[in-house]
C-alpha positions as YAML, in Angstrom:
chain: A
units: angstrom
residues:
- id: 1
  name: UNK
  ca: [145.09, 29.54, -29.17]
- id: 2
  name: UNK
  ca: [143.43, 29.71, -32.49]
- id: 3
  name: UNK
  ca: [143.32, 32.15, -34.92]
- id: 4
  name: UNK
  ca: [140.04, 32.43, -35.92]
- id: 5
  name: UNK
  ca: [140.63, 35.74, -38.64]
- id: 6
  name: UNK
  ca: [138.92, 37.96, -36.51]
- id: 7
  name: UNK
  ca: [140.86, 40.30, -38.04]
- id: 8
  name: UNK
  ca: [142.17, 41.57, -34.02]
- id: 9
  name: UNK
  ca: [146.10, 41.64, -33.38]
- id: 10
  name: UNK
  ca: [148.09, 38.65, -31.81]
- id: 11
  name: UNK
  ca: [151.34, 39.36, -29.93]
- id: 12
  name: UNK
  ca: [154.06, 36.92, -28.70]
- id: 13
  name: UNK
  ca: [154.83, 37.75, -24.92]
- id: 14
  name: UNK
  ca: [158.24, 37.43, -24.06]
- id: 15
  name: UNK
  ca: [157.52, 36.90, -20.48]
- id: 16
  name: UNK
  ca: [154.55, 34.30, -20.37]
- id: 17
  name: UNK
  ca: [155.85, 32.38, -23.92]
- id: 18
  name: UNK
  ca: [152.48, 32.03, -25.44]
- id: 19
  name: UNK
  ca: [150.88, 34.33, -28.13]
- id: 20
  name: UNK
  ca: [147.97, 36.76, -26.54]
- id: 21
  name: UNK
  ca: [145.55, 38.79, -28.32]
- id: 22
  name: UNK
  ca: [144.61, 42.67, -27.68]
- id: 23
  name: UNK
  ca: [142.05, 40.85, -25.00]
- id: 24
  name: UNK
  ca: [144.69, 39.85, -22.60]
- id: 25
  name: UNK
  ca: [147.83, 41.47, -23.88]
- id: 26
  name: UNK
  ca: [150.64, 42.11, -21.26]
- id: 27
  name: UNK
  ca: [152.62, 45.38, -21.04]
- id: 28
  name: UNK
  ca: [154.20, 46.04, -24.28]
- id: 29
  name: UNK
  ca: [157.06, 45.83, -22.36]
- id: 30
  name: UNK
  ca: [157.12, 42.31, -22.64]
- id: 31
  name: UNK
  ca: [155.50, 41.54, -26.20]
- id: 32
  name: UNK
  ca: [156.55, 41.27, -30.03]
- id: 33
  name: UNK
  ca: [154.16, 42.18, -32.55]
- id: 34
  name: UNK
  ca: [151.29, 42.99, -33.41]
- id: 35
  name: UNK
  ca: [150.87, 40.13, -35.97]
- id: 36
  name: UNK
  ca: [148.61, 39.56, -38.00]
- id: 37
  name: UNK
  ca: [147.97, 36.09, -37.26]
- id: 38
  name: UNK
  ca: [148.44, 33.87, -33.91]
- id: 39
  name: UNK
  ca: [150.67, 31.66, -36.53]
- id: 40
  name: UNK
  ca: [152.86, 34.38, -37.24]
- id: 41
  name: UNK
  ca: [152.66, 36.19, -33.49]
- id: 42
  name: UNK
  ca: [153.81, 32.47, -32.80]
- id: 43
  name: UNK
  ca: [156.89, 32.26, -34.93]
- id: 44
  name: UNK
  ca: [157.94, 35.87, -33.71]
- id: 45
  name: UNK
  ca: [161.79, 34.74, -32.18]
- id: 46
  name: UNK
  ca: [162.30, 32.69, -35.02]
- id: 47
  name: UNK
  ca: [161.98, 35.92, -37.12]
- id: 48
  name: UNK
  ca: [163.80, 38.15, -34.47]
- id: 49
  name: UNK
  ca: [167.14, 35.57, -35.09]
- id: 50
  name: UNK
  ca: [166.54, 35.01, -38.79]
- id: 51
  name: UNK
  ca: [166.87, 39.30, -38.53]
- id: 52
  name: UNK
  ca: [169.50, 39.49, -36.62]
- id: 53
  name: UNK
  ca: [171.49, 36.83, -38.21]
- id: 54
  name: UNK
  ca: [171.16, 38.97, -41.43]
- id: 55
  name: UNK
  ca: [172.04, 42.28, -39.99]
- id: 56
  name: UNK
  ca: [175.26, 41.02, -37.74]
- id: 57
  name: UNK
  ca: [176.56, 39.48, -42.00]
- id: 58
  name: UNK
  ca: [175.65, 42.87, -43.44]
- id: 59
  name: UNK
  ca: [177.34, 44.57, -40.40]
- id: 60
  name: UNK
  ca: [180.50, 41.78, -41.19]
- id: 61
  name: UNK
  ca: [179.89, 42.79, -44.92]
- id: 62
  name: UNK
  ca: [179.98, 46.33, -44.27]
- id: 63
  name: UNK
  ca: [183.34, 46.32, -41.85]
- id: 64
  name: UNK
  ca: [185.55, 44.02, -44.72]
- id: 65
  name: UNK
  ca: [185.36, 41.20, -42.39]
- id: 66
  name: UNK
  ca: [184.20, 37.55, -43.80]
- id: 67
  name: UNK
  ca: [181.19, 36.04, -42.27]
...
C-alpha cells in the first residue's frame, strides 16, 4: 500500500496484518491507529512493545524492584 499524503487515516489491522485506510477499514475492534501515515500505521506493534517495554521498567521502577 502506498501512502500517497492524501492526508486520510491508515490503521494497522490486527486481524488481516496489513495496514488499511478509512476506505476499507475493519471493525475497530481489530485495528491500531489512526496514523498518520501507512509507514507509521505499518510500524504500529513495534511501537505497542517499545510502550510496553517502557511502562512494565517504570512499573519495576515504581515497585523498588530492578529491571
Amino acid at each position: 500500500m502506498s501512502d500517497s499524503g492524501s492526508g486520510g487515516h491508515y490503521y494497522w489491522c490486527t486481524r488481516h496484518h496489513r495496514v488499511e485506510t478509512e476506505a476499507d477499514v475493519c471493525a475497530a475492534r481489530h485495528v491500531l491507529g489512526p496514523y498518520a501515515s501507512a509507514a507509521d500505521a505499518e510500524n504500529a506493534l513495534q511501537q505497542v512493545r517499545e510502550r510496553n517495554d517502557a511502562w512494565d521498567t517504570e512499573d519495576a521502577r515504581w515497585a523498588g524492584e530492578d529491571r
